[in-house]
C-alpha positions in Angstrom: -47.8 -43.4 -38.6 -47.6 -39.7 -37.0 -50.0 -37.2 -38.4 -48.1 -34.3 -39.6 -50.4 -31.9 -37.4 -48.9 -33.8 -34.1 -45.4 -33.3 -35.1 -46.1 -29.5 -35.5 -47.2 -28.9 -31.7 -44.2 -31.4 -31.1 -41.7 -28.7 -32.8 -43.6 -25.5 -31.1 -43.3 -27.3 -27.6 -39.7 -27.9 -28.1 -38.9 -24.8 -29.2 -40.9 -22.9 -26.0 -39.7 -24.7 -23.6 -35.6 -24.0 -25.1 -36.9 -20.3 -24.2 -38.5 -20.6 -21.2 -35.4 -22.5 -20.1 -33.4 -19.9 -21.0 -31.9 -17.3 -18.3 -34.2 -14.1 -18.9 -33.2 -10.9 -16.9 -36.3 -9.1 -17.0 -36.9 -7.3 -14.1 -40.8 -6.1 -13.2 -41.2 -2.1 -12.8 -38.8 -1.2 -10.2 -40.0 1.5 -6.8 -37.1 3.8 -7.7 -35.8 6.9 -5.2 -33.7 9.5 -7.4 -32.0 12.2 -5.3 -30.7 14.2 -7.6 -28.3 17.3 -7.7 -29.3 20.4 -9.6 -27.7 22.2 -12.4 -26.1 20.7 -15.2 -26.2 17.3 -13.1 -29.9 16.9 -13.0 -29.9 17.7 -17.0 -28.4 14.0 -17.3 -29.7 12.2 -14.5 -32.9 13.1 -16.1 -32.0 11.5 -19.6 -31.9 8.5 -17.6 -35.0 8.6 -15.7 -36.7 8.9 -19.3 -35.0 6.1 -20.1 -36.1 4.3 -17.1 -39.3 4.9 -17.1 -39.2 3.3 -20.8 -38.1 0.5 -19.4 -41.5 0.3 -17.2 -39.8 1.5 -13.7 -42.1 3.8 -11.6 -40.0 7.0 -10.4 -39.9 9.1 -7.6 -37.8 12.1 -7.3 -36.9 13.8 -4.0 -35.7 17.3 -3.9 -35.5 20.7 -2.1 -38.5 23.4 -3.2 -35.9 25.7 -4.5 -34.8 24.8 -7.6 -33.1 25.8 -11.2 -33.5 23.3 -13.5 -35.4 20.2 -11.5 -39.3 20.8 -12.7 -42.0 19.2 -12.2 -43.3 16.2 -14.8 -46.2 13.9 -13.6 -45.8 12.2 -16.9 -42.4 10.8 -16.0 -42.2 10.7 -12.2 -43.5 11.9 -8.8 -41.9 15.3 -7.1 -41.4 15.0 -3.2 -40.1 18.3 -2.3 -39.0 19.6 1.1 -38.9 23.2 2.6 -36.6 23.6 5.8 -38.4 25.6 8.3 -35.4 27.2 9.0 -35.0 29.7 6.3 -31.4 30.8 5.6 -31.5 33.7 3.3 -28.8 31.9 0.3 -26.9 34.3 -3.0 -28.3 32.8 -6.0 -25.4 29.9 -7.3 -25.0 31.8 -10.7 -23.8 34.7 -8.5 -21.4 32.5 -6.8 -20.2 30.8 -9.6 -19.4 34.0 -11.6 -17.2 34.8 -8.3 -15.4 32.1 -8.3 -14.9 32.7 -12.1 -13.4 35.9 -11.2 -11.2 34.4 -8.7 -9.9 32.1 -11.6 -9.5 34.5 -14.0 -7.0 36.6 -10.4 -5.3 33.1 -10.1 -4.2 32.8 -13.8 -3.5 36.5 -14.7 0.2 35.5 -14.8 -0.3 32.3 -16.8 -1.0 28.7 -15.1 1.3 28.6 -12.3 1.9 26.1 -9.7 0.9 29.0 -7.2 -2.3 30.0 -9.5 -3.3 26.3 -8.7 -3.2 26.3 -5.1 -5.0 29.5 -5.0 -8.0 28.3 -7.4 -8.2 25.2 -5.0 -8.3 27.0 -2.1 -10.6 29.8 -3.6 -12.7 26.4 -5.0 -12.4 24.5 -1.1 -14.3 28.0 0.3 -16.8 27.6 -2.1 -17.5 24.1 -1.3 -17.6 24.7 2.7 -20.0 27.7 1.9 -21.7 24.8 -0.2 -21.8 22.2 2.2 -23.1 24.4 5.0 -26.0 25.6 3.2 -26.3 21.7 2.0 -26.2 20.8 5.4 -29.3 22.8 6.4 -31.3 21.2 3.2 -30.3 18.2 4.4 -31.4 18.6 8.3 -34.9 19.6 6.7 -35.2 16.3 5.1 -34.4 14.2 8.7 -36.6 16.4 10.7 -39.6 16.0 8.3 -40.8 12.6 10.7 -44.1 12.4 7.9 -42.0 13.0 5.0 -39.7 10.1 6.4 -42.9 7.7 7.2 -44.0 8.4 3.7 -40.4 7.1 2.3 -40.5 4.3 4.3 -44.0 3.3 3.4 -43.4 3.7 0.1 -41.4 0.7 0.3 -38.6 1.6 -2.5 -36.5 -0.9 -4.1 -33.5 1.3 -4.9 -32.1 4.6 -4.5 -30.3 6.6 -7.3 -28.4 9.4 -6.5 -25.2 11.9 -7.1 -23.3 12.2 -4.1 -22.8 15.3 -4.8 -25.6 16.1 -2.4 -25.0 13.8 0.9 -28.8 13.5 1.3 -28.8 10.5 -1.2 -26.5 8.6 0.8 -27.7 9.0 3.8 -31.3 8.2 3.0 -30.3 5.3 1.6 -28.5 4.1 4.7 -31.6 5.0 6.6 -33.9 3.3 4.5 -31.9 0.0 4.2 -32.0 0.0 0.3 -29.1 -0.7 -2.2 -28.1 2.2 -3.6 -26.5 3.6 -7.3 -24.8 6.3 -8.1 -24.5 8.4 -11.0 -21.4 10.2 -10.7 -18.3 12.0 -11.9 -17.6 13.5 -9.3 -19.1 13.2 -5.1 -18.9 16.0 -2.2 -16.0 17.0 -2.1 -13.8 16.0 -5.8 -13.3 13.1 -8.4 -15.1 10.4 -7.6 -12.2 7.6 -8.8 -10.2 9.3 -6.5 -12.0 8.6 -3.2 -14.1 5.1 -4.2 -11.0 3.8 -6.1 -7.1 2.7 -5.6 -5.4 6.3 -6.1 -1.9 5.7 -7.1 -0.3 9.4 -7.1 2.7 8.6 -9.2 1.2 8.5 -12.6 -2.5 9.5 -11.5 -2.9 13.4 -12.1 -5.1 14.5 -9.2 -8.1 17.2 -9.9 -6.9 20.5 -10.8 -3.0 20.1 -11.6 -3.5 19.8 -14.8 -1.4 17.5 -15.0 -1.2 14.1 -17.5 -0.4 10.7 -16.4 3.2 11.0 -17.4 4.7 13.5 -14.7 8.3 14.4 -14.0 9.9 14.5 -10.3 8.4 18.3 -9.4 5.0 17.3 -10.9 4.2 14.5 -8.9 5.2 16.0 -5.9 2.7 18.7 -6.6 0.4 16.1 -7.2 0.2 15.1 -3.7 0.9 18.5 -2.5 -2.8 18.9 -4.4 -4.0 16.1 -2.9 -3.0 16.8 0.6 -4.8 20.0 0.7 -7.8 18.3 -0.4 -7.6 15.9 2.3 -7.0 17.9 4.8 -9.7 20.0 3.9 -12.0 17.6 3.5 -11.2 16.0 6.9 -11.1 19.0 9.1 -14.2 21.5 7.2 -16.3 19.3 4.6 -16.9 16.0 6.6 -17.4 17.6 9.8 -20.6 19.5 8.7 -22.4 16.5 7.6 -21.1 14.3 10.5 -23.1 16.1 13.1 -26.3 15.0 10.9 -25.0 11.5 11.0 -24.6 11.4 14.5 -27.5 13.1 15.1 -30.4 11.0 13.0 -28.4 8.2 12.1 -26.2 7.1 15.4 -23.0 8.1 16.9 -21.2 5.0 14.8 -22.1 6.5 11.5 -20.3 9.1 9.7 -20.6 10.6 6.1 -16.7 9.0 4.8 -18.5 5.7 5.3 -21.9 6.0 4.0 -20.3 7.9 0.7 -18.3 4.6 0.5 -21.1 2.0 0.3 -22.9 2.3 -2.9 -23.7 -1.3 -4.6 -22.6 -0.2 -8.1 -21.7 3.3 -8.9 -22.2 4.3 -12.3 -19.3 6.5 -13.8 -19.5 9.2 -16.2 -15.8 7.9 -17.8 -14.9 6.6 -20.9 -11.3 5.7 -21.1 -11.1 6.8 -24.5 -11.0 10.1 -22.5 -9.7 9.2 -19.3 -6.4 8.3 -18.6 -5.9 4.6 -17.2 -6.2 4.0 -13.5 -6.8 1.1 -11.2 -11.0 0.5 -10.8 -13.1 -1.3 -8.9 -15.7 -4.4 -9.8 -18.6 -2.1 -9.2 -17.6 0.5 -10.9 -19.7 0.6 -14.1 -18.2 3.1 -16.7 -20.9 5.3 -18.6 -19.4 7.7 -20.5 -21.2 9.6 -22.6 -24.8 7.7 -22.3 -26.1 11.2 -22.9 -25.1 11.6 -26.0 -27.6 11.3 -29.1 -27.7 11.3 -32.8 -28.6 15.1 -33.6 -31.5 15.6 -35.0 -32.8 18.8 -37.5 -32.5 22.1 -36.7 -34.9 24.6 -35.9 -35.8 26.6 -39.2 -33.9 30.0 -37.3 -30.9 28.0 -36.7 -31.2 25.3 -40.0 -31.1 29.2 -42.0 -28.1 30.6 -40.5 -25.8 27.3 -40.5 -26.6 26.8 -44.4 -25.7 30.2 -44.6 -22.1 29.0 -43.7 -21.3 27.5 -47.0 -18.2 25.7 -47.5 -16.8 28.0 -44.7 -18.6 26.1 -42.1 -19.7 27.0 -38.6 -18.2 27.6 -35.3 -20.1 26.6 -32.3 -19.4 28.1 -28.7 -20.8 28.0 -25.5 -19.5 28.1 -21.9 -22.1 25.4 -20.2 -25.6 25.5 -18.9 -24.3 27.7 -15.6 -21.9 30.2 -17.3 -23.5 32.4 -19.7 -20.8 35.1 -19.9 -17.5 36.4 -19.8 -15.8 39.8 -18.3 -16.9 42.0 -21.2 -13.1 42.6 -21.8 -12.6 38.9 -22.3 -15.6 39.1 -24.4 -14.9 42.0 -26.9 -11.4 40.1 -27.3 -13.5 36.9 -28.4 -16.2 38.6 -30.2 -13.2 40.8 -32.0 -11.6 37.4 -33.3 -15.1 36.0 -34.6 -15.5 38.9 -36.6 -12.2 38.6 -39.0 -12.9 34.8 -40.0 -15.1 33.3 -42.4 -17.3 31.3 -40.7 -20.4 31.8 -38.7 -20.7 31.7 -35.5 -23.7 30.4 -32.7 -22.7 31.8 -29.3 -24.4 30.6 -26.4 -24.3 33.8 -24.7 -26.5 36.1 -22.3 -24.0 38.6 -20.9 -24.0 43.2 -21.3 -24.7 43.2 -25.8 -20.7 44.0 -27.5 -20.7 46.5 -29.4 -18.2 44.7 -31.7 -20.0 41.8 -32.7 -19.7 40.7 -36.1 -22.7 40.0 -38.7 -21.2 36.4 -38.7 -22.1 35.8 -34.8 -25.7 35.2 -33.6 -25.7 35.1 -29.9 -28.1 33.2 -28.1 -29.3 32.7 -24.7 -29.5 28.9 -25.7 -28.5 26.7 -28.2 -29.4 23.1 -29.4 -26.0 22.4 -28.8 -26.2 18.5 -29.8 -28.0 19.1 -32.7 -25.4 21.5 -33.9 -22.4 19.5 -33.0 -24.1 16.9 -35.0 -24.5 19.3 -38.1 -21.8 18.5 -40.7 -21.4 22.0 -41.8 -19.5 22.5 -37.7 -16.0 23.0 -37.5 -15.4 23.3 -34.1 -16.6 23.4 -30.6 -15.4 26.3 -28.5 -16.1 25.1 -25.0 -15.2 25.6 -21.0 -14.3 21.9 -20.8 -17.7 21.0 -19.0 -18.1 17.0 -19.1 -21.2 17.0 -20.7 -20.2 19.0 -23.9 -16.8 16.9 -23.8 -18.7 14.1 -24.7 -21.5 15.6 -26.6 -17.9 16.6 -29.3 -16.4 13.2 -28.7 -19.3 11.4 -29.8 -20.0 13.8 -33.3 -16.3 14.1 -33.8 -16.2 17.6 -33.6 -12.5 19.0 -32.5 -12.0 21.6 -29.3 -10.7 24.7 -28.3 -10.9 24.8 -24.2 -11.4 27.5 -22.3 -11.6 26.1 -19.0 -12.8 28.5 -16.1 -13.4 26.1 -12.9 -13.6 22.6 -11.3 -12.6 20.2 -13.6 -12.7 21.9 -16.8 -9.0 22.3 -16.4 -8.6 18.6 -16.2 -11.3 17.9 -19.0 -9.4 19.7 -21.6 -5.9 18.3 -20.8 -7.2 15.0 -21.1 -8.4 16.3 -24.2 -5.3 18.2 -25.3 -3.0 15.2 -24.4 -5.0 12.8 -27.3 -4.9 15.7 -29.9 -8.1 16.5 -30.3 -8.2 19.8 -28.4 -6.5 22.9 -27.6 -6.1 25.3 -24.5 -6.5 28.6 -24.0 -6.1 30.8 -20.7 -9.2 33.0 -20.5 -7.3 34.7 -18.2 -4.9 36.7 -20.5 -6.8 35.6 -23.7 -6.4 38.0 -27.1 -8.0 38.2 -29.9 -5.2 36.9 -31.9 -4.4 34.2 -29.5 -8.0 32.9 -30.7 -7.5 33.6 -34.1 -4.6 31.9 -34.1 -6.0 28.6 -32.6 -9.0 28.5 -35.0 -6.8 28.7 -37.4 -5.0 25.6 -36.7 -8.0 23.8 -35.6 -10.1 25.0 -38.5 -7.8 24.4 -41.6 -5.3 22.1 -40.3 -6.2 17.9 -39.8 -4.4 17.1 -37.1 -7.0 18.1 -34.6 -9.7 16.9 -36.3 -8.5 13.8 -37.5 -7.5 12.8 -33.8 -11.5 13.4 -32.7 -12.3 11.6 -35.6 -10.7 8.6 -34.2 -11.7 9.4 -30.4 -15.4 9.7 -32.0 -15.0 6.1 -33.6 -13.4 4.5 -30.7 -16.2 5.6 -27.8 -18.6 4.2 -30.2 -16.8 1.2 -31.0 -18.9 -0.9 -28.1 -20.5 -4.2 -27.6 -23.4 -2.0 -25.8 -24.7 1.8 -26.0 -23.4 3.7 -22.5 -27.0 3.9 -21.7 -28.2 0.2 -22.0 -25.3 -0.9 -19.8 -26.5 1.4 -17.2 -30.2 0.7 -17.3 -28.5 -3.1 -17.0 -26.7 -2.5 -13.8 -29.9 -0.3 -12.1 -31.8 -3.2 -13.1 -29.2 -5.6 -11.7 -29.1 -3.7 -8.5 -33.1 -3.9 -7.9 -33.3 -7.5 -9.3 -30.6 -8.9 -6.7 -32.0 -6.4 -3.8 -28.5 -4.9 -4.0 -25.0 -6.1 -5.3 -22.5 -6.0 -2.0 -20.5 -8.9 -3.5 -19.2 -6.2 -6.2 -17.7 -4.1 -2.9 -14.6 -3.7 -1.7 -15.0 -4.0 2.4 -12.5 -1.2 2.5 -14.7 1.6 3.3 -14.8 -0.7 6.5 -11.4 -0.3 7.4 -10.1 2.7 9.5 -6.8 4.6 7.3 -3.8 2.9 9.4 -5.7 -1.0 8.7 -6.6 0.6 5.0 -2.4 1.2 4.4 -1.4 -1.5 6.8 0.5 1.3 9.3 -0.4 -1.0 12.0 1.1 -4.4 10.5 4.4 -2.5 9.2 4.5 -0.8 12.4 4.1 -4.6 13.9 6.9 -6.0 11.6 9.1 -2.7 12.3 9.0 -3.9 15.9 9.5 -7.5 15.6 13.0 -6.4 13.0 13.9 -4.2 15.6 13.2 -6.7 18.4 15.3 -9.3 16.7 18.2 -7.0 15.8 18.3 -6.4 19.3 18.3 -9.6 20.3 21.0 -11.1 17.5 23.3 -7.9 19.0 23.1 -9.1 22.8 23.8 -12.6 21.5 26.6 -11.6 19.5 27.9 -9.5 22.7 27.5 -12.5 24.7 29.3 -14.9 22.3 32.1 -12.2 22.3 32.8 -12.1 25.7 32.7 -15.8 26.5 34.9 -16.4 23.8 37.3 -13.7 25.0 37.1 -15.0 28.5 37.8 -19.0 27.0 40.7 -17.1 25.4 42.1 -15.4 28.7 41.7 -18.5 30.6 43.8 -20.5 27.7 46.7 -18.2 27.6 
């Protein structure tokens, strides 16, 4: 007869064994390269490195020794920097984003014309090639550093993480031989879908046309008017800059198109509760909103003046983490329509004081702006359309008014406007009444908000948060030492074996070959049966 005891360690052996049979991802601290981008990027590329580092991955970050917002913090990662000894006197980029502000603010003066378009993408392609050539000397630094190279090889990383907005990232990891991820929305020179994905103009709305994905005749043929500019300028002024610095540290067969095009999974910044549909690819890996957190209390100052609201509630505004201000005419018009209505306002702001600010505003140089998107007493979120804040409101539920400026805030809001959950205004010729007007409808009417509502409940409506299935794929990435079977060999091909020019061509010539030929035969047959003919009568 069994003892009960020896049926016991019978049952605990069983039951071990089903779980050490059982297919367990866990992947040992990862050596992980970040090569981040400044500004508002590096303000969510570090969310994830906390959350990484959670997860029991040891960090390194690599960056220039000028910088904004990337700081120092031993207790989440180690800071490689790197100073070129070539020193290139540079305008801080607040002062050159605040010039291409004004150029936006010329282009749209008459309202948001085909020809105001091209302009801000031309005035926006300038900016980038006066980007890219100060990138590219940052970037030279980082080659010609022979001990800072030694040291990243020696360190013997598993994975590099990177936005390509800065070309570094790429490239290091194509020196290194490491698989590489990227964290991206958009890459050097525009929207990242539209260079590492299948780009179908017709009914895909490239950056700046502001444009849906239902476009008439005229539309779409803008839309590739857009796009051809882009090419062409990316081909001719962009990819030439960081070329030479292929050629010259990485060989004469390399060049920065192709390295861009070889990441093992990229990580997108898209939901497609936002983003209109479009063709993707197996590695793409969509992240939308993995920022986004449940807010938590407010700060006594702030907790004060939102009760203060009552049942009136409380209008939130701010223009992004790089624009801090407006024209102070644009501003007097905005601070003169927050002044007639009964809510209170927070206003991310750090511009020349108005003298007509309301007692209902409280400007401030900055502003917990998830916790007070997440505040029930908010009404609204007045925004520039930055991605970052897009989601932030998707994710509380918290309707729009868009006052796009640059880049893609144009794009951002229409995506926005075209689900009803937003509504546009150009800065450009704004009035006081004009905003009056909109938070009006936003404010009192349910339409808007009943539409973010539902965006709010669908992005969260998920199997997985944004942010675990990202840590998943890093962790995927280092566990497999890369994942090429997720990539399209395409960024192999040259354009004309990309399109198949050459096989069309090929056919072209055979269907003219053979039309040739079926003519001459039909000559020949006509002639011999006119001569039979002749020779009969």
């Amino acid at each position: 007869m069994d003892s009960p005891g020896w049926k016991g360690r019978l049952q605990i052996a069983c039951v071990l064994s089903i779980f050490i049979m059982l297919p367990c991802p866990v992947t040992q601290g990862a050596k992980i390269l970040v090569v981040p981008v400044d500004g508002s990027h590096w303000i969510i590329m570090e969310i994830l490195i906390e959350k990484l580092k959670e997860h029991g991955h040891n960090i390194t970050v690599l960056s220039y020794s000028s910088n904004f917002y990337i700081k120092e913090r031993p207790d989440l990662f180690e800071f490689i920097t790197t100073k070129s000894e070539k020193y290139i006197e540079q305008p801080s980029p607040t002062k050159l984003i605040k010039l291409l502000v004004q150029n936006s603010l010329e282009s749209f003066q008459n309202g948001w014309t085909t020809w105001g378009k091209i302009k801000l993408q031309l005035y926006s392609n300038v900016f980038r090639y006066y980007l890219h050539s100060l990138l590219q000397n940052k970037t030279s630094a980082i080659f010609e550093n022979k001990s800072l190279l030694n040291q990243l090889k020696n360190a013997n990383f598993e994975i590099l993480l990177t936005d390509p907005v800065l070309v570094a990232g790429p490239m290091l990891a194509y020196y290194l031989k490491i698989p590489m991820v990227y964290n991206v929305r958009w890459h050097s020179i525009g929207e990242a879908h539209s260079h590492f994905a299948p780009l179908p103009l017709s009914y895909i709305p490239y950056p700046d046309t502001h444009f849906t994905d239902k476009m008439n005749f005229l539309q779409r043929t803008e839309n590739i008017v857009q796009y051809l500019i882009q090419l062409v300028t990316a081909k001719l002024f962009i990819y030439p800059i960081h070329n030479e610095i292929c050629h010259r540290h990485l060989g004469p067969d390399t060049d920065i198109q192709t390295l861009l095009l070889r990441a093992d999974v990229v990580l997108m910044r898209v939901d497609f509760v936002f983003e209109f549909p479009r063709p993707t690819m197996p590695n793409f890996v969509y992240i939308g909103g993995f920022q986004c957190k449940p807010a938590r209390p407010l700060a006594a100052e702030f907790e004060e003046f939102v009760q203060s609201s009552g049942k009136h509630g409380l209008i939130v505004m701010s223009l992004g983490s790089v624009i801090d201000s407006l024209p102070k005419q644009i501003a007097m018009e905005i601070a003169e329509a927050f002044a007639q209505v009964p809510q209170k306002v927070i206003w991310r702001y750090d511009g020349e004081i108005l003298p007509n600010i309301g007692n209902n505003t409280l400007l401030k140089k900055w502003i917990p702006q998830n916790h007070l998107l997440g505040h029930p007493n908010t009404r609204v979120f007045i925004s520039h359309g930055g991605t970052n804040g897009i989601y932030e409101a998707i994710y509380h539920g918290v309707p729009v008014i868009g006052m796009p400026l640059i880049f893609d805030q144009f794009d951002n809001v229409v995506r926005l406007e075209s689900r009803g959950a937003a509504k546009m205004l150009n800065v450009a010729t704004l009035h006081s009444t004009d905003l009056l007007q909109a938070l009006n409808e936003v404010i009192n009417g349910t339409f808007y908000r009943d539409n973010m509502k539902k965006l709010s409940a669908l992005h969260r409506d998920q199997p997985e948060s944004p942010m675990e299935r990202a840590i998943f794929w890093i962790e995927y990435v280092a566990r497999h030492k890369g994942a090429g079977h997720l990539r399209s060999e395409s960024y192999r091909l040259p354009w004309y074996t990309y399109y198949c020019v050459d096989v069309m061509v090929f056919l072209l010539s055979m269907f003219l070959m053979l039309t040739v030929l079926v003519v001459v035969a039909l000559k020949k047959l006509c002639r011999m049966a006119c001569r039979r003919k002749q020779k009969t009568e």
